[in-house]
HTML snippet that shows the backbone in 3Dmol.js (N, CA, C, O; Angstrom):
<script src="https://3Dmol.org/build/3Dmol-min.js"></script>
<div id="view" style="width:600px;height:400px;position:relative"></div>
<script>
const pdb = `
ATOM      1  N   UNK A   1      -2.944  -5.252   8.049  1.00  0.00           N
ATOM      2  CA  UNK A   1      -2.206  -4.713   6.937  1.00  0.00           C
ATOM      3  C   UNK A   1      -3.110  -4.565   5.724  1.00  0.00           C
ATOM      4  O   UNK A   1      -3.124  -3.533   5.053  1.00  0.00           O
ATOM      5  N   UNK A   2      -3.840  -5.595   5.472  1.00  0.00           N
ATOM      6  CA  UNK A   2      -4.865  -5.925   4.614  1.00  0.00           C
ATOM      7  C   UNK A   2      -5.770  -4.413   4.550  1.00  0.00           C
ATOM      8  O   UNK A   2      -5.699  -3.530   3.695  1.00  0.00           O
ATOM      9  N   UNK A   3      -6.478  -4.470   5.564  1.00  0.00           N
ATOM     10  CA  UNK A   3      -7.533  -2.852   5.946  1.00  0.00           C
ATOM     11  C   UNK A   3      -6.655  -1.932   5.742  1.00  0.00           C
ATOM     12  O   UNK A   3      -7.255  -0.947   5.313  1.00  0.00           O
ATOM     13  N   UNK A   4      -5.552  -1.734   5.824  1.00  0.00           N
ATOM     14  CA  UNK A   4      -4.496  -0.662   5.822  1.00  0.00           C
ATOM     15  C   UNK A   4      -4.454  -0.129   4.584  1.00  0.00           C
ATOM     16  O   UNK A   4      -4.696   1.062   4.391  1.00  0.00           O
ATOM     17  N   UNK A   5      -4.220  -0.759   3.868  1.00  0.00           N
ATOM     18  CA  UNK A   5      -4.033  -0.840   2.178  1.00  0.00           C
ATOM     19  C   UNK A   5      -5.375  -0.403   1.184  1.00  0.00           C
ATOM     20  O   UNK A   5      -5.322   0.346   0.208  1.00  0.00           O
ATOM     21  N   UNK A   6      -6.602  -1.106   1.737  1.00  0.00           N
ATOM     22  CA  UNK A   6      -7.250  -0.554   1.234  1.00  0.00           C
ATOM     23  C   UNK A   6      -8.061   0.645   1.623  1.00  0.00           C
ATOM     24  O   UNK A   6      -9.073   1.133   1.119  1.00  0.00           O
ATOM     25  N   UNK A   7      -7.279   1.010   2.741  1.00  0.00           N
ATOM     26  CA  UNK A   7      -8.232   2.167   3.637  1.00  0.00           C
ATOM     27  C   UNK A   7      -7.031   3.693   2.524  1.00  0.00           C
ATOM     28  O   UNK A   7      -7.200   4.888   2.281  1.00  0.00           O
ATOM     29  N   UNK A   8      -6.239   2.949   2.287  1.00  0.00           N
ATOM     30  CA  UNK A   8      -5.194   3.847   1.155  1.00  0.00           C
ATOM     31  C   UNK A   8      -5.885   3.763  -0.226  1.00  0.00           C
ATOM     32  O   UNK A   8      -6.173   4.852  -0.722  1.00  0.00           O
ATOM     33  N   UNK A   9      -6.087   3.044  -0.682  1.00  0.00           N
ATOM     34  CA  UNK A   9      -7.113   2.223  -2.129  1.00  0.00           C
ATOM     35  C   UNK A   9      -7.947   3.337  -2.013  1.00  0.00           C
ATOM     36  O   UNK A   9      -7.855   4.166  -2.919  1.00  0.00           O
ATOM     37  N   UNK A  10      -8.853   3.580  -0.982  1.00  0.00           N
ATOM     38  CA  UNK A  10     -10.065   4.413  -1.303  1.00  0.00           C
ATOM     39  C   UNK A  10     -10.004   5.701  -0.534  1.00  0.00           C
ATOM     40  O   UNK A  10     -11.117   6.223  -0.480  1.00  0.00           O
ATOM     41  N   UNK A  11      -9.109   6.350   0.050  1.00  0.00           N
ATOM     42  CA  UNK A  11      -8.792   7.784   0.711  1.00  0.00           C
ATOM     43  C   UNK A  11      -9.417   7.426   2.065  1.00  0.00           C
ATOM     44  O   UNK A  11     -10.180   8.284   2.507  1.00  0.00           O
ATOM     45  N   UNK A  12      -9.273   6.516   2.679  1.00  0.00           N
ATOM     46  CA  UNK A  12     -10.229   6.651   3.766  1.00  0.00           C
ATOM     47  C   UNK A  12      -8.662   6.506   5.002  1.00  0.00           C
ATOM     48  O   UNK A  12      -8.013   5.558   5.443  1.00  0.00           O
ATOM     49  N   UNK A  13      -8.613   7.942   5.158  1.00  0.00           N
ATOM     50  CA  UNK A  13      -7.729   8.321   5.803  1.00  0.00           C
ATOM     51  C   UNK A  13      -7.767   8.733   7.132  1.00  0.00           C
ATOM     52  O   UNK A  13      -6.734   8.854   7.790  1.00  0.00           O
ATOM     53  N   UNK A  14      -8.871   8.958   7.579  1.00  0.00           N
ATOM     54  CA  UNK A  14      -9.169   8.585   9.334  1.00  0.00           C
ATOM     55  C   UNK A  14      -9.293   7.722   9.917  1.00  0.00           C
ATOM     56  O   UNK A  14      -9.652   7.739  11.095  1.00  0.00           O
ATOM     57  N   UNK A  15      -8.822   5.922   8.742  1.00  0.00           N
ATOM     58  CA  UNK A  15      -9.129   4.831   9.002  1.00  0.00           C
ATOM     59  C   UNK A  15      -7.079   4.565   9.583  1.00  0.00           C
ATOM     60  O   UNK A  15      -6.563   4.218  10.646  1.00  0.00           O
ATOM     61  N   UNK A  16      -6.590   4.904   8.399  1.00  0.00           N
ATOM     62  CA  UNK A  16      -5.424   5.731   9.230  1.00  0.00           C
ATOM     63  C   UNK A  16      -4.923   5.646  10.048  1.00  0.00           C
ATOM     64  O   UNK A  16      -3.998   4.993  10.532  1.00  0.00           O
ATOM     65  N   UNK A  17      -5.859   6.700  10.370  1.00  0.00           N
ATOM     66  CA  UNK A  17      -5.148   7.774  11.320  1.00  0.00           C
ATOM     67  C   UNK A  17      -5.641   6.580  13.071  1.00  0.00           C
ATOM     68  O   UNK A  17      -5.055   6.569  14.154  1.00  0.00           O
ATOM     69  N   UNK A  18      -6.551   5.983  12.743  1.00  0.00           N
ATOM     70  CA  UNK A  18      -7.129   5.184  13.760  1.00  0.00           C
ATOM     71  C   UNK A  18      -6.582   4.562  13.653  1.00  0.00           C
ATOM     72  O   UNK A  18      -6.474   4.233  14.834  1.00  0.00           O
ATOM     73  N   UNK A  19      -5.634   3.584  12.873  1.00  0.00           N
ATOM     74  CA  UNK A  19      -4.555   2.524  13.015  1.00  0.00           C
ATOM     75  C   UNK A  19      -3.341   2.818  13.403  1.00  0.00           C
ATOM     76  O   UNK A  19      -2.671   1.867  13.805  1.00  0.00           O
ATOM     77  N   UNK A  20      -2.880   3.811  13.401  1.00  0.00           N
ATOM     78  CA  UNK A  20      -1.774   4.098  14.100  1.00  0.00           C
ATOM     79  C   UNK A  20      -1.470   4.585  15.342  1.00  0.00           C
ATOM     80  O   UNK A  20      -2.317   4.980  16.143  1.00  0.00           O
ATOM     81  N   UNK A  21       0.079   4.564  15.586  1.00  0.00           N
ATOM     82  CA  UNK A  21      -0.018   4.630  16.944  1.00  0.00           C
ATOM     83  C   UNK A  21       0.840   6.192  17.578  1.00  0.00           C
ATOM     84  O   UNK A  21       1.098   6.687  18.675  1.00  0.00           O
ATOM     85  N   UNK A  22       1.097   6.603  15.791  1.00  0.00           N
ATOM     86  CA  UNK A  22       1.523   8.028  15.705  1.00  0.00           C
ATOM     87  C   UNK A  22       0.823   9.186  15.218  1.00  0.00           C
ATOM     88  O   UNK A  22      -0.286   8.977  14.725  1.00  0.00           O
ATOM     89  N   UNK A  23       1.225  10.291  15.256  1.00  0.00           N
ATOM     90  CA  UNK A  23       0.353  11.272  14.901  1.00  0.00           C
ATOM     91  C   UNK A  23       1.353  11.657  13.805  1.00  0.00           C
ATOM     92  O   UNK A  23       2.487  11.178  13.829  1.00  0.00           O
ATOM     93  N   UNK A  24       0.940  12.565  12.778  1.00  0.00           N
ATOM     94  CA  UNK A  24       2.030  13.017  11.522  1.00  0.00           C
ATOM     95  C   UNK A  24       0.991  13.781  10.968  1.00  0.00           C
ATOM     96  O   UNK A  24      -0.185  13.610  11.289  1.00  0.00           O
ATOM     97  N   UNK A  25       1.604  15.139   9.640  1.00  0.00           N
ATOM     98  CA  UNK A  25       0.719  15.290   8.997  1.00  0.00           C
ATOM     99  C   UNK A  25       0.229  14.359   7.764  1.00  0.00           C
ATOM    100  O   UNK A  25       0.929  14.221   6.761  1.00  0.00           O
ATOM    101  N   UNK A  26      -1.279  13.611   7.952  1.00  0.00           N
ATOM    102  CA  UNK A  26      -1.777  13.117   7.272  1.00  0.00           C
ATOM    103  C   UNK A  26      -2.388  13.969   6.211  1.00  0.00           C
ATOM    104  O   UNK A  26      -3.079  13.320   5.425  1.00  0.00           O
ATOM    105  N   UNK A  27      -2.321  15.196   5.988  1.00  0.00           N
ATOM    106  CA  UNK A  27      -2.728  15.846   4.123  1.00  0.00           C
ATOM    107  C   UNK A  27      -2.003  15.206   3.758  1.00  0.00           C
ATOM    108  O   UNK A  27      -2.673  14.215   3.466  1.00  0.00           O
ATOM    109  N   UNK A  28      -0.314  14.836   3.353  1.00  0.00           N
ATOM    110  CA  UNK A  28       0.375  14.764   2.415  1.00  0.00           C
ATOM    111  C   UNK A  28      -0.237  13.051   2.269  1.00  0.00           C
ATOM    112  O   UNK A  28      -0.343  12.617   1.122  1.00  0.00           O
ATOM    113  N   UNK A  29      -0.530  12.346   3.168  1.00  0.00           N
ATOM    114  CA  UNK A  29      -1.252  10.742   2.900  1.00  0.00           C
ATOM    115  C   UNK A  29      -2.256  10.915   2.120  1.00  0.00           C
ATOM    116  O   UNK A  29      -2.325  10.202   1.119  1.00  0.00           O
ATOM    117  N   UNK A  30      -3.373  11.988   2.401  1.00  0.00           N
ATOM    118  CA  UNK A  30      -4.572  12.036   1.440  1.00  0.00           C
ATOM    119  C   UNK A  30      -3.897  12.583   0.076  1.00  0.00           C
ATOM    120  O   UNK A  30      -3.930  11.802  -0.875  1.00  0.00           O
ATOM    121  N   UNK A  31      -3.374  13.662  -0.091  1.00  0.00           N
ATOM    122  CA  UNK A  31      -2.995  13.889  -1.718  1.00  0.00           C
ATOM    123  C   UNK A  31      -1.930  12.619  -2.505  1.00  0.00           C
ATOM    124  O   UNK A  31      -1.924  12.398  -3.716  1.00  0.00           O
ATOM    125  N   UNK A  32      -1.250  12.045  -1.685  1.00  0.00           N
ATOM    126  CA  UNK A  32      -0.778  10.391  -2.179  1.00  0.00           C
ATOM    127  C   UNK A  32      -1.945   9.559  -2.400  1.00  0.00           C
ATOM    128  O   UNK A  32      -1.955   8.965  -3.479  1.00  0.00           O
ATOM    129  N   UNK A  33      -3.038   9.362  -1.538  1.00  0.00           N
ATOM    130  CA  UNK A  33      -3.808   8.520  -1.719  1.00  0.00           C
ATOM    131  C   UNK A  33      -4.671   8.869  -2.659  1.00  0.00           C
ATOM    132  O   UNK A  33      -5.203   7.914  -3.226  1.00  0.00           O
ATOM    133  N   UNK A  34      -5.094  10.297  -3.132  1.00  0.00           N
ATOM    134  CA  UNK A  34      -5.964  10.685  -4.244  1.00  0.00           C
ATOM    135  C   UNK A  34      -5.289  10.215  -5.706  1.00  0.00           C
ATOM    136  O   UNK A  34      -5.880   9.562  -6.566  1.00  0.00           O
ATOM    137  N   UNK A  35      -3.720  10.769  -5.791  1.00  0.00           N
ATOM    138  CA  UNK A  35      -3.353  10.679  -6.911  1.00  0.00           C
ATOM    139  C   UNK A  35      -2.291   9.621  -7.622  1.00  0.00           C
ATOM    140  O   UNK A  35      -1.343   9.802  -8.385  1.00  0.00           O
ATOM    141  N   UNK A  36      -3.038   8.109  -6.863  1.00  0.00           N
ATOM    142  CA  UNK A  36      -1.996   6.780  -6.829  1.00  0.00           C
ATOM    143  C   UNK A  36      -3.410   5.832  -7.601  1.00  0.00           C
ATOM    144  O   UNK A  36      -4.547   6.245  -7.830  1.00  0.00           O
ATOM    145  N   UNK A  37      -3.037   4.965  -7.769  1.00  0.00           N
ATOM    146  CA  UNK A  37      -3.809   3.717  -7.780  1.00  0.00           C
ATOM    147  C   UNK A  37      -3.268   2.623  -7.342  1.00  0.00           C
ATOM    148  O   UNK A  37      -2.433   2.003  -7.999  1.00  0.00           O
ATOM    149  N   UNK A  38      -3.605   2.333  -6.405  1.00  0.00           N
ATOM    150  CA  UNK A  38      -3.297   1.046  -5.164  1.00  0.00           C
ATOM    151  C   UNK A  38      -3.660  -0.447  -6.386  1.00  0.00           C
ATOM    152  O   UNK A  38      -4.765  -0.655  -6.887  1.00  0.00           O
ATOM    153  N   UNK A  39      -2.716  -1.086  -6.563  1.00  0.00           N
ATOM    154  CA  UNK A  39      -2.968  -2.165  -7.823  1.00  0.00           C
ATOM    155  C   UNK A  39      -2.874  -3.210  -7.031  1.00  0.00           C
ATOM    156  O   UNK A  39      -3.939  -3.726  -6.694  1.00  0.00           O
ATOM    157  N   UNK A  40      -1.655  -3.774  -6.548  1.00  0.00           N
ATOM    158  CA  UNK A  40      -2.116  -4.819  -5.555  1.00  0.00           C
ATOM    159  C   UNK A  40      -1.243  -5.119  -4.381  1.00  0.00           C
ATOM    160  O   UNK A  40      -0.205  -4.458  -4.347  1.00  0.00           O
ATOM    161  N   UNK A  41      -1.415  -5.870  -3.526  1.00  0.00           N
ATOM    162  CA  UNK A  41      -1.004  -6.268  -2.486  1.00  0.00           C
ATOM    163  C   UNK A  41      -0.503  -7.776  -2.273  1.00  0.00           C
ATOM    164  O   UNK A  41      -1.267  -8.704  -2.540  1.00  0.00           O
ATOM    165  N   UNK A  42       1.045  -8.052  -1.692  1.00  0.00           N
ATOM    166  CA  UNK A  42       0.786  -9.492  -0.958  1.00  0.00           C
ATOM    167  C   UNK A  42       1.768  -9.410  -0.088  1.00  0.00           C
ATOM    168  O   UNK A  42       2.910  -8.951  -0.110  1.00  0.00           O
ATOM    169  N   UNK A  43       0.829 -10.162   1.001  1.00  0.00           N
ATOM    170  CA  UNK A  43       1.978 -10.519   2.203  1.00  0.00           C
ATOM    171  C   UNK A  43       2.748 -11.652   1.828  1.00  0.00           C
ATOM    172  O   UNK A  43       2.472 -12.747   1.339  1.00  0.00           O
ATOM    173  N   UNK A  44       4.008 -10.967   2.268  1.00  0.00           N
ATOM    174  CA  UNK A  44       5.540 -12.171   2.515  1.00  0.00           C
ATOM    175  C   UNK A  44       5.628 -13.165   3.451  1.00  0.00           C
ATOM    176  O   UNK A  44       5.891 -14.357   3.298  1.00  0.00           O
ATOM    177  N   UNK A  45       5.325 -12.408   4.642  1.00  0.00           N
ATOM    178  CA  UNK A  45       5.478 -13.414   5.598  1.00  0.00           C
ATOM    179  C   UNK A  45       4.960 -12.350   6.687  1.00  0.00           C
ATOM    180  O   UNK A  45       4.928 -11.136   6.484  1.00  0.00           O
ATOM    181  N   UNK A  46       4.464 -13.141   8.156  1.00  0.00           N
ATOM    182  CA  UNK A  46       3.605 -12.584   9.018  1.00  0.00           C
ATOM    183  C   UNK A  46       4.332 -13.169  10.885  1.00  0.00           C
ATOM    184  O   UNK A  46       4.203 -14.347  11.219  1.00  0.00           O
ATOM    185  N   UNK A  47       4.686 -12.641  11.371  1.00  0.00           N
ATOM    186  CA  UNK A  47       4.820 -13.165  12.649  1.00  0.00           C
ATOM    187  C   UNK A  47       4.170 -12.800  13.390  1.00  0.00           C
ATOM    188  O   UNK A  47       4.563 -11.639  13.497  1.00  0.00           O
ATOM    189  N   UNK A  48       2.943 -12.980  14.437  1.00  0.00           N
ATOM    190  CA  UNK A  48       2.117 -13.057  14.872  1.00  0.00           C
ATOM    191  C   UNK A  48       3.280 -13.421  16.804  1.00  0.00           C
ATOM    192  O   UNK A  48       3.709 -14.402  17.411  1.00  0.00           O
ATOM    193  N   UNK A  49       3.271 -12.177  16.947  1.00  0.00           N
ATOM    194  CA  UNK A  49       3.382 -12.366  18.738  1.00  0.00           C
ATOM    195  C   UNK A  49       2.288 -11.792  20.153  1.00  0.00           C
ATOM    196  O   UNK A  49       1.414 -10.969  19.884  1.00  0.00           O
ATOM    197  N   UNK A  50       2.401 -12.168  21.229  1.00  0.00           N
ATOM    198  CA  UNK A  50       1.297 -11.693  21.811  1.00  0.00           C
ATOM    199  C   UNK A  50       1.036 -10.292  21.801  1.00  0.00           C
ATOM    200  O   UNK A  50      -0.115  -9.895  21.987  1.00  0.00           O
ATOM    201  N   UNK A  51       1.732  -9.703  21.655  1.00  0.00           N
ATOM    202  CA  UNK A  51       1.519  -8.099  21.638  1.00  0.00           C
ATOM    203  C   UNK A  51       2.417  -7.096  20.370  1.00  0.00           C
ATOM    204  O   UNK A  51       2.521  -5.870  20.366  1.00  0.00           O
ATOM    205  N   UNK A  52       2.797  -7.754  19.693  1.00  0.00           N
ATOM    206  CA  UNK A  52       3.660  -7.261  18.517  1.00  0.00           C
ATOM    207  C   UNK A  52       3.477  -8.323  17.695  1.00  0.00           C
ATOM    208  O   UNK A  52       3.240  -9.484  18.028  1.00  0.00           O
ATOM    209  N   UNK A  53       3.609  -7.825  16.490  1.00  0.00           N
ATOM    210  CA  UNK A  53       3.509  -8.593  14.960  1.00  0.00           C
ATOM    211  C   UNK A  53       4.194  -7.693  14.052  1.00  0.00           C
ATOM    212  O   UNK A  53       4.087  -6.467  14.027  1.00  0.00           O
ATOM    213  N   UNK A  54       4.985  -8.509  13.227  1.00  0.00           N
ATOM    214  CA  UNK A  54       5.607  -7.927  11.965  1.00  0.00           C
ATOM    215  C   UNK A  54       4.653  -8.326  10.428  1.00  0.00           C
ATOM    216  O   UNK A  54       3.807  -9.184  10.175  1.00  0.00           O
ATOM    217  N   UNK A  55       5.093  -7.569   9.879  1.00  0.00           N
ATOM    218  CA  UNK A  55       4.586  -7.980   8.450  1.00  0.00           C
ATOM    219  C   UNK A  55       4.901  -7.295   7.586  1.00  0.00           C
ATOM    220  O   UNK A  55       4.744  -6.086   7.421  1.00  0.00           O
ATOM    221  N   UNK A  56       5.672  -8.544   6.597  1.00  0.00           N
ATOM    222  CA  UNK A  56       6.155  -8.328   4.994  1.00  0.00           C
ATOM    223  C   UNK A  56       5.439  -8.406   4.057  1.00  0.00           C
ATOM    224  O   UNK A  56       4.668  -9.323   3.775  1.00  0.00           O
ATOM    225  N   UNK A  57       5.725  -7.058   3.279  1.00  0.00           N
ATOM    226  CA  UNK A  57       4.693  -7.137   1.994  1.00  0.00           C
ATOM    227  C   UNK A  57       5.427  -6.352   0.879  1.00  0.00           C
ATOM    228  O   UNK A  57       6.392  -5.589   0.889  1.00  0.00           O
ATOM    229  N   UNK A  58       4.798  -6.716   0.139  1.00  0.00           N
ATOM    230  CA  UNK A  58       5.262  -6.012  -1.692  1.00  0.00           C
ATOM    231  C   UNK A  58       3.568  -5.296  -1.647  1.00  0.00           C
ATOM    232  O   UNK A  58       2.489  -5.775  -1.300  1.00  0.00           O
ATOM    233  N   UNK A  59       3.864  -4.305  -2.034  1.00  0.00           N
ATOM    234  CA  UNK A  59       2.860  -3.064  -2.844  1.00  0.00           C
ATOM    235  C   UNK A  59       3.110  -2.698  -3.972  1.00  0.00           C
ATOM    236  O   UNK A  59       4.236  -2.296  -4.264  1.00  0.00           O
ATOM    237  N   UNK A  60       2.120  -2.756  -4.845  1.00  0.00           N
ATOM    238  CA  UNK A  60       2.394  -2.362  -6.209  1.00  0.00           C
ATOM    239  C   UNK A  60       1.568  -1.246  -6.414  1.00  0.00           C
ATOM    240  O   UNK A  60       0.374  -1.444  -6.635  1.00  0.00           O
ATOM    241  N   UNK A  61       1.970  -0.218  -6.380  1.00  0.00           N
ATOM    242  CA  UNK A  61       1.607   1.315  -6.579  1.00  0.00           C
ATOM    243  C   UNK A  61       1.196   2.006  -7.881  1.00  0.00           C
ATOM    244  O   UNK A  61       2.197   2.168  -8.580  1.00  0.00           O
ATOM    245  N   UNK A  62       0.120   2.456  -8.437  1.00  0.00           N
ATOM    246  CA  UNK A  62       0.667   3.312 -10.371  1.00  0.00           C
ATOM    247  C   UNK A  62       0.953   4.570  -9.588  1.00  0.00           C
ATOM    248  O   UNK A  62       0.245   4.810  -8.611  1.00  0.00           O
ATOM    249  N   UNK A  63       1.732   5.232  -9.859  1.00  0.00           N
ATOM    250  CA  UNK A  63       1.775   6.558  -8.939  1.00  0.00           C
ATOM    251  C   UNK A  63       3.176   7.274  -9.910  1.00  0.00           C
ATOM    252  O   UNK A  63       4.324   6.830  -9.899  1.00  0.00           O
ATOM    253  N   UNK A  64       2.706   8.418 -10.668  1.00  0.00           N
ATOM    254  CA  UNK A  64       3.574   9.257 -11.255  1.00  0.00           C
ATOM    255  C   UNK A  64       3.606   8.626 -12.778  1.00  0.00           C
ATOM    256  O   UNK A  64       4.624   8.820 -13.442  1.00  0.00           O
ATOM    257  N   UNK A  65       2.921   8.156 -13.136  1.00  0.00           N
ATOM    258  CA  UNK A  65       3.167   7.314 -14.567  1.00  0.00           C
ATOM    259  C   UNK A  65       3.947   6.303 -14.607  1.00  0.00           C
ATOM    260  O   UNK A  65       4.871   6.136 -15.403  1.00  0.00           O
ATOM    261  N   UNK A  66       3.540   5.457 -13.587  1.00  0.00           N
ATOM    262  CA  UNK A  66       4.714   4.671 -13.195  1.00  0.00           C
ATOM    263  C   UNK A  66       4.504   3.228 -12.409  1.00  0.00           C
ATOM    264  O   UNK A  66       4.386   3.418 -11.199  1.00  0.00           O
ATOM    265  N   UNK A  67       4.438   2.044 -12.731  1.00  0.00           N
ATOM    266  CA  UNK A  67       4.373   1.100 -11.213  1.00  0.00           C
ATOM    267  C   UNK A  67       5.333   1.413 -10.415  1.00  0.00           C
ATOM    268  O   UNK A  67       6.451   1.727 -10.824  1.00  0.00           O
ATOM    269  N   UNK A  68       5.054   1.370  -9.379  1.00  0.00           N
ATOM    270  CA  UNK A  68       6.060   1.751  -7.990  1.00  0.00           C
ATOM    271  C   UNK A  68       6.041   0.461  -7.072  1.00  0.00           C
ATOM    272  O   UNK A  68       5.166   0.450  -6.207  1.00  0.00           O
ATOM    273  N   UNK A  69       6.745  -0.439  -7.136  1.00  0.00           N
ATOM    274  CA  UNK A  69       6.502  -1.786  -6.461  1.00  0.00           C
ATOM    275  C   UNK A  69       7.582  -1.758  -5.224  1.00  0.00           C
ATOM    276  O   UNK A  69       8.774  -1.645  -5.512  1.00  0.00           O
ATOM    277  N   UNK A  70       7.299  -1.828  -4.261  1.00  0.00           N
ATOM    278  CA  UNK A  70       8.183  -1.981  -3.106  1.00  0.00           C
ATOM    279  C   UNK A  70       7.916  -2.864  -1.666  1.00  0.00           C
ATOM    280  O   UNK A  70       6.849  -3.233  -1.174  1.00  0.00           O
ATOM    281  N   UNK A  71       9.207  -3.038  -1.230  1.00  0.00           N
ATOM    282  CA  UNK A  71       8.434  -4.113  -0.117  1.00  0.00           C
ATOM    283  C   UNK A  71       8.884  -3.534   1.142  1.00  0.00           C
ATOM    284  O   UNK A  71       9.863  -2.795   1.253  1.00  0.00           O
ATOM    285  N   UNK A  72       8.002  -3.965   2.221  1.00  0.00           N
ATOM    286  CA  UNK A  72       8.542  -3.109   3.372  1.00  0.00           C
ATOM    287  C   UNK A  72       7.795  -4.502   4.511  1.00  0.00           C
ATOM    288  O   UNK A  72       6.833  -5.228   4.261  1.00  0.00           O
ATOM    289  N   UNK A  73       8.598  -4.475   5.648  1.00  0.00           N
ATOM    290  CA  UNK A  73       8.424  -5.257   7.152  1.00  0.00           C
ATOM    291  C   UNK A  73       8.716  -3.737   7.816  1.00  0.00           C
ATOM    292  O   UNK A  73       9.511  -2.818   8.011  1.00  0.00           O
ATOM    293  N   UNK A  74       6.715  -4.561   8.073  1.00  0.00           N
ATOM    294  CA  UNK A  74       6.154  -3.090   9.206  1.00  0.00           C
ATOM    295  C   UNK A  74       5.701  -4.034  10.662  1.00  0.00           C
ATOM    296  O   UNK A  74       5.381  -5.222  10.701  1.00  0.00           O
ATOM    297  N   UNK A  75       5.808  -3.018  11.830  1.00  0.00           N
ATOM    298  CA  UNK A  75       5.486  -3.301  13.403  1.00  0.00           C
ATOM    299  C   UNK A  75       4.026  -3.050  13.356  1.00  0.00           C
ATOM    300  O   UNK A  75       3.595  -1.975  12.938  1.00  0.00           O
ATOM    301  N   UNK A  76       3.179  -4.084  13.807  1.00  0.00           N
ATOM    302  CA  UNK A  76       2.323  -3.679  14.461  1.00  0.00           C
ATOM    303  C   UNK A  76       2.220  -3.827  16.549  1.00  0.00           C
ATOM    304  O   UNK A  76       2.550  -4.753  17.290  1.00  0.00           O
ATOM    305  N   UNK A  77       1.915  -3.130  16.702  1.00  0.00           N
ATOM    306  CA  UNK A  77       1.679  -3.309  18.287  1.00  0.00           C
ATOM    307  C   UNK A  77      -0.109  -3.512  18.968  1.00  0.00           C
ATOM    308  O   UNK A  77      -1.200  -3.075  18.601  1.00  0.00           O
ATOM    309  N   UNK A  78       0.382  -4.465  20.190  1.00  0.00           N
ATOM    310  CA  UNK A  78      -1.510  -4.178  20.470  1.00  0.00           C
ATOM    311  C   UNK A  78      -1.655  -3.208  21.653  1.00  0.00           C
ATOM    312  O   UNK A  78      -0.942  -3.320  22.650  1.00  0.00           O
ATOM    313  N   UNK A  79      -2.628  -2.214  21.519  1.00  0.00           N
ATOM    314  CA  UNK A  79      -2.730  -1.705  22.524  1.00  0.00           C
ATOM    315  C   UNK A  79      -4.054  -1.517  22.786  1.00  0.00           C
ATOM    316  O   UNK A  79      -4.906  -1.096  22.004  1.00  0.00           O
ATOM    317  N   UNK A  80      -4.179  -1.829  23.853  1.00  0.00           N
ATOM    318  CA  UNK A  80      -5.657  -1.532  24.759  1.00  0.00           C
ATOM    319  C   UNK A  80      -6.876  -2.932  23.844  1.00  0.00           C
ATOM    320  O   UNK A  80      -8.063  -2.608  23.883  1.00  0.00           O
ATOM    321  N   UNK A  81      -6.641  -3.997  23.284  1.00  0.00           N
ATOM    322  CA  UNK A  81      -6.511  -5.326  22.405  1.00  0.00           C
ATOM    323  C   UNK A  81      -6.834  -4.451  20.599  1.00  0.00           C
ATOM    324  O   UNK A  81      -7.413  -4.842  19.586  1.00  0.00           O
ATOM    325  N   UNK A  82      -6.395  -3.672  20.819  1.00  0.00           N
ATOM    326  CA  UNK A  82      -6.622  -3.477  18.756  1.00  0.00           C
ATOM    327  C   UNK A  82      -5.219  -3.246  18.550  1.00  0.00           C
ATOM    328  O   UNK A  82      -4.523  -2.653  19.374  1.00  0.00           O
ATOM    329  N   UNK A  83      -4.797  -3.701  17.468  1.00  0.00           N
ATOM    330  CA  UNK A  83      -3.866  -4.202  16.656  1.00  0.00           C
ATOM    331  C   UNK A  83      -3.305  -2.465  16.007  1.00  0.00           C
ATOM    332  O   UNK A  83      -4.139  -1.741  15.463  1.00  0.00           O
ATOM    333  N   UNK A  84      -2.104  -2.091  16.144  1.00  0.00           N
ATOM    334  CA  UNK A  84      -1.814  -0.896  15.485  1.00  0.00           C
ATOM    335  C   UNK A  84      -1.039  -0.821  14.520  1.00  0.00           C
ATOM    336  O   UNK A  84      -0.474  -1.856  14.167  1.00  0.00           O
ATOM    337  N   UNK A  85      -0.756   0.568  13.732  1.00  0.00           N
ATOM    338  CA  UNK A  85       0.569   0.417  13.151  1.00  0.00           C
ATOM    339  C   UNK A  85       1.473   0.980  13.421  1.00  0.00           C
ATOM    340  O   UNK A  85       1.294   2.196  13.493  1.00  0.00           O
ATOM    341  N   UNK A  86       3.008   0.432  13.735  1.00  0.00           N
ATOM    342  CA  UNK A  86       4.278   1.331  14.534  1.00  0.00           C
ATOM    343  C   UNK A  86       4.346   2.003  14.005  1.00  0.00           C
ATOM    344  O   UNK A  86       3.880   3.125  13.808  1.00  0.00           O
ATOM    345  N   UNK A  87       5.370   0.996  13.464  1.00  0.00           N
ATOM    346  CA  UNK A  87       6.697   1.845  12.354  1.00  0.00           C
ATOM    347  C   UNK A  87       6.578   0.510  11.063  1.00  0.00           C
ATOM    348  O   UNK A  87       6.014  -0.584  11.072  1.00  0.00           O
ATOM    349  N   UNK A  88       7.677   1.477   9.683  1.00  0.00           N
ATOM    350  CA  UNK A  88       8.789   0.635   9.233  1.00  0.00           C
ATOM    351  C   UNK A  88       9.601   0.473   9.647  1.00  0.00           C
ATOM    352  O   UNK A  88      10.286   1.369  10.139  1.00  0.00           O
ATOM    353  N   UNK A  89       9.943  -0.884   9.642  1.00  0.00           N
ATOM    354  CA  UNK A  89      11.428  -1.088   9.889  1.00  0.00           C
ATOM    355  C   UNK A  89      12.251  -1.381   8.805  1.00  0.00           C
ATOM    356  O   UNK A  89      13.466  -1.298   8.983  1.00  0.00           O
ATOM    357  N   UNK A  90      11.702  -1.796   7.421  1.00  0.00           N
ATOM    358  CA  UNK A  90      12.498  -1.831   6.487  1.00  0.00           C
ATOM    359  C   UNK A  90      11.795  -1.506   5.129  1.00  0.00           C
ATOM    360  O   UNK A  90      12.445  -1.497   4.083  1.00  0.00           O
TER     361      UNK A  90
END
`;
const viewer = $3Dmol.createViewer("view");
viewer.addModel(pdb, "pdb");
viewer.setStyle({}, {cartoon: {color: "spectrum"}});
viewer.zoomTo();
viewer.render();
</script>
């Protein structure tokens, strides 16, 4: 989640696209990620299973003249042993 965040922090958006386990159009991620400033991060809480993991976090976003603080519990899955990203689930 950690690499996730800052692979958003600095546009590095094929880092991404390599963490997930979906395809989407990623332009609209790079023009979010150009015109945000990623301020900070913390995990809530982490469940760690053999092949799935959740994880809660608050993001604090500047994005639109604005802090944008929100929290979301995201899926990760393992596949082939690297760690991905699903979905949100909340």
């Amino acid at each position: 989640m950690k690499s996730r965040y800052s692979a958003f922090a600095i546009g590095n958006i094929d880092y991404i696209i390599k963490t997930s386990t979906f395809q989407k159009d990623f332009d609209d991620l790079k023009a979010y990620s150009d015109s945000c400033e990623f301020k900070k991060l913390e995990i809530l809480e982490f469940k760690d299973g053999e092949n799935e993991a959740f994880v809660t976090f608050k993001a604090t976003i500047f994005c639109n003249h604005s802090d944008n603080n929100f929290i979301e519990k995201s899926k990760f899955v393992k596949i082939d042993n690297r760690w991905l990203y699903q979905e949100a689930l909340s």
